[in-house]
Structures are given as C-alpha cells and as structure tokens.
C-alpha positions in Angstrom: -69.0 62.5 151.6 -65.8 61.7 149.6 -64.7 58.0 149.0 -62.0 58.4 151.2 -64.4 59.6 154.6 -66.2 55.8 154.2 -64.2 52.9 156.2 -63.8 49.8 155.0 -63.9 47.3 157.7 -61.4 44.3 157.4 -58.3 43.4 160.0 -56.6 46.2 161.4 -52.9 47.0 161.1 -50.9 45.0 164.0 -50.8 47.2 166.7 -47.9 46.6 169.3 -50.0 45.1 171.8 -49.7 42.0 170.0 -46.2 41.7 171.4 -47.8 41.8 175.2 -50.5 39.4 174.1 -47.6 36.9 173.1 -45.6 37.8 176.4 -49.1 37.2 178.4 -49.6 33.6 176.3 -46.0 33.0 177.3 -46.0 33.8 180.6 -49.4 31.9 181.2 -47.7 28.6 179.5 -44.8 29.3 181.7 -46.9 29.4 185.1 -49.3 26.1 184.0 -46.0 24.1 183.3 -44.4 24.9 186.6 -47.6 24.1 188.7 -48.5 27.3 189.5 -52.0 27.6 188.0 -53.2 24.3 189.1 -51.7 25.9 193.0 -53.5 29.1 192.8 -56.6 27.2 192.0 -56.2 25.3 194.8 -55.5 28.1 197.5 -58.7 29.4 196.2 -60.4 26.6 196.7 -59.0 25.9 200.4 -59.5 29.9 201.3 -63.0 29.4 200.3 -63.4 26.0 202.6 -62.2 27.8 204.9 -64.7 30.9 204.7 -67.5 28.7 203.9 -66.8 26.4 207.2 -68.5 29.7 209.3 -68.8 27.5 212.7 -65.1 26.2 212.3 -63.7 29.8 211.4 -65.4 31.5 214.4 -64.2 28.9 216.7 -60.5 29.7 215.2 -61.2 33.2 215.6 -62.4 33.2 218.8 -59.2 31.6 219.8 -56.9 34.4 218.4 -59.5 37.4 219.3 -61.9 36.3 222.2 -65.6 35.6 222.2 -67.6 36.7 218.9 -71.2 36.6 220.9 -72.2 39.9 218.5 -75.4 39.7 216.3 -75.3 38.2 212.9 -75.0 41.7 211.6 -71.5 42.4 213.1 -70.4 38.4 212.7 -71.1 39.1 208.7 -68.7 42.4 208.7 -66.0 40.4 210.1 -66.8 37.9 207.6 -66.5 40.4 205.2 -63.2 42.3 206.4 -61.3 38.7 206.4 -62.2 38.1 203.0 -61.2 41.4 202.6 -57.9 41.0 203.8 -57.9 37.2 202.2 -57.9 38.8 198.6 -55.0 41.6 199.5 -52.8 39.2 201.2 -53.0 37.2 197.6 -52.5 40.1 195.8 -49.6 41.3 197.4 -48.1 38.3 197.3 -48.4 35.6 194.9 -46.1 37.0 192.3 -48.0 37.7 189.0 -51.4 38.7 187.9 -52.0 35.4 186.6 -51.9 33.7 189.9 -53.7 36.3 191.5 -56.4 35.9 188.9 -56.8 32.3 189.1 -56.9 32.3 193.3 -59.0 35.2 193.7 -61.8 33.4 191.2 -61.2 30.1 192.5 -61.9 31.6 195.7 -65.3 33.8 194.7 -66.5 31.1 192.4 -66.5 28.3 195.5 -67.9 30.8 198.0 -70.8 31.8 195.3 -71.7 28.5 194.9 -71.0 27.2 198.2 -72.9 30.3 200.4 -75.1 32.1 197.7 -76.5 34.0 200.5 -73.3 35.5 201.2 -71.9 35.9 198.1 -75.2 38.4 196.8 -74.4 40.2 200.3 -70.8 41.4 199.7 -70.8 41.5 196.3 -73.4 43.8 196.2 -72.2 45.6 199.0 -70.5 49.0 199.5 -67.9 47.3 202.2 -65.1 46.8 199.5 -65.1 50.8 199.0 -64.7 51.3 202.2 -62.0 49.5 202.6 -60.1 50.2 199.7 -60.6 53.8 200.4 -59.0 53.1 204.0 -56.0 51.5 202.9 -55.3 54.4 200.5 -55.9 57.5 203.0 -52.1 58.6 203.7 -52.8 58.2 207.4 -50.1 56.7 209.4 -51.1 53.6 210.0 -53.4 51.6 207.1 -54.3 49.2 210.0 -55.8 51.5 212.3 -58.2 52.9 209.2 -59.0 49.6 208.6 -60.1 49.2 212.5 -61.8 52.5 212.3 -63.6 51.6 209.1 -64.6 48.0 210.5 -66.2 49.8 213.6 -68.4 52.2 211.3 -69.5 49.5 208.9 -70.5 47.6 212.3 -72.6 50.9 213.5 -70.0 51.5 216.0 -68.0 54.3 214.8 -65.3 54.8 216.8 -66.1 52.5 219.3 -61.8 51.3 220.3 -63.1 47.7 221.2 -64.4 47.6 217.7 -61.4 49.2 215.8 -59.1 47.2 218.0 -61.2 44.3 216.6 -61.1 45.0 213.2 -57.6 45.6 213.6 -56.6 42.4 214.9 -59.0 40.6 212.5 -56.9 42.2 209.8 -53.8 41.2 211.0 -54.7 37.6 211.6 -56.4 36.8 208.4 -53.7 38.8 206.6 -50.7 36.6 208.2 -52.3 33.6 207.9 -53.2 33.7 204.4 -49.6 34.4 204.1 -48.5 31.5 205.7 -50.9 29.6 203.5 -49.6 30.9 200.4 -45.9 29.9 201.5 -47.2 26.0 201.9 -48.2 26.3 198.0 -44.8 26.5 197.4 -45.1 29.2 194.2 -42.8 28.5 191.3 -41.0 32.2 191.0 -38.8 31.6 187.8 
C-alpha cells in the first residue's frame, strides 16, 4: 500500500451543494418571516382535527355521498383514500417543499398521536402503493383508477357503486382541502 492509497480524514473540499443548502436556509427564513410555516403547521393540524373527529367527518360525508352504513373494514379505506387525497391536494398545491413538509408532518404527527390505532394501520399499510401506482398508470382518467383501486382495496373489485364511491370521495376531499388551503392565505413571494 503506498502513502498515497491511505485517506486522511478531515473536512472535505466545498462541494457545490453548499450553494443549495444556503438557497434552502434562505428560502426557509423567507417562508417563517412571511407566516407561512406557522400556516402550514396549522393546516396540518386542522386536517388532522378534521380526520381525527371520525363521527363528525362521516356525518359530512354522508351529506356529499349518501349513507356510509358499510363495515368498519370499508369505513377505514375511505378513511384512508381521503387522507390520501388530503396529502396530494397539499402537495400540489401549497407552493414549495417547505410548506408541504411542514403540513404534511403537522398533519401525521397529530393523527399519530391523536388516533394511534389508525396511524399503525395506514402507515403500515400497502394502500399508499396502490394509490400512487393508480394516479401514475397513463389511463385516461386518474380518477376512475382511483375508484377502481378504492373498490379492490374494499374487496369489491370492480364493484361501479364502489369505484363510483371512491371516485367521489376523491373528488370531495381533494376540493375541499383545496378550499382550505386558499383560507390559509399562503404568502407566494
């Protein structure tokens, strides 16, 4: 082994990353001087009231979709698909990963400490896959692979009262988070 083969360990040359760690510091000072950090915080925390309220949100729902008299199994998967659709919607639309970031663990951090139960269930879960791999599939409509893929995770593949459901479900949460997000007022500059 020649000298020149054994590293010596010590700080390594500045690499240009450093340049995006200062535009991340920058852009994080920027978005908790406007408000917008202290918002996202707080739409996670009122997504998660929201979600965490069961009896109040299938009231709501049932209001928008019908009766929900299924079995806990099914009432769980919708659960699960609008908190689905909750964490898109924020990611499509607050406008930088920041935000996103701070919501989206606002949001799982309330619901694992408000509804534990819950929490170990979809996290552990394969439901997520599912619908990821749904709203990539270049099918013509995302929507209707999200109904389809609802219906299947509820053990009734196929079923068009069930990917209807999931459908709608979609939808709703998806346009109401959005109208949420709105209220927050997001700082864009």
């Amino acid at each position: 082994m020649e000298d020149s083969d054994i590293k010596i360990f010590g700080k390594e040359p500045k690499q240009s990353g450093d340049a995006d760690e200062l535009q991340l510091i920058a852009l994080m000072e920027a978005q908790r001087a406007n408000g917008n950090i202290d918002k996202a915080a707080k739409l996670g925390d009122y997504l998660s009231d929201i979600f965490l309220n069961e009896d109040e949100l299938l009231r709501r729902l049932s209001e928008e979709v019908g009766a929900l008299d299924y079995p806990a199994a099914v009432i769980h998967q919708i659960k699960i698909l609008m908190f689905f659709a909750a964490e898109y919607c924020i990611n499509r639309v607050l406008p930088n990963t920041i935000l996103k970031s701070t919501a989206i663990n606002a949001l799982y951090g309330n619901i694992k400490y408000g509804d534990a139960a819950f929490y170990e269930e979809f996290s552990d879960g394969g439901e997520y896959s599912f619908y990821y791999l749904a709203m990539r599939k270049d099918a013509p409509s995302v929507i209707l692979e999200i109904g389809r893929t609802f219906s299947m995770l509820c053990g009734k593949e196929d079923d068009p009262e069930f990917v209807e459901l999931g459908k709608r479900l979609f939808n709703l949460t998806e346009e109401e988070v959005e109208n949420i997000i709105q209220i927050f007022d997001f700082k864009t500059e």
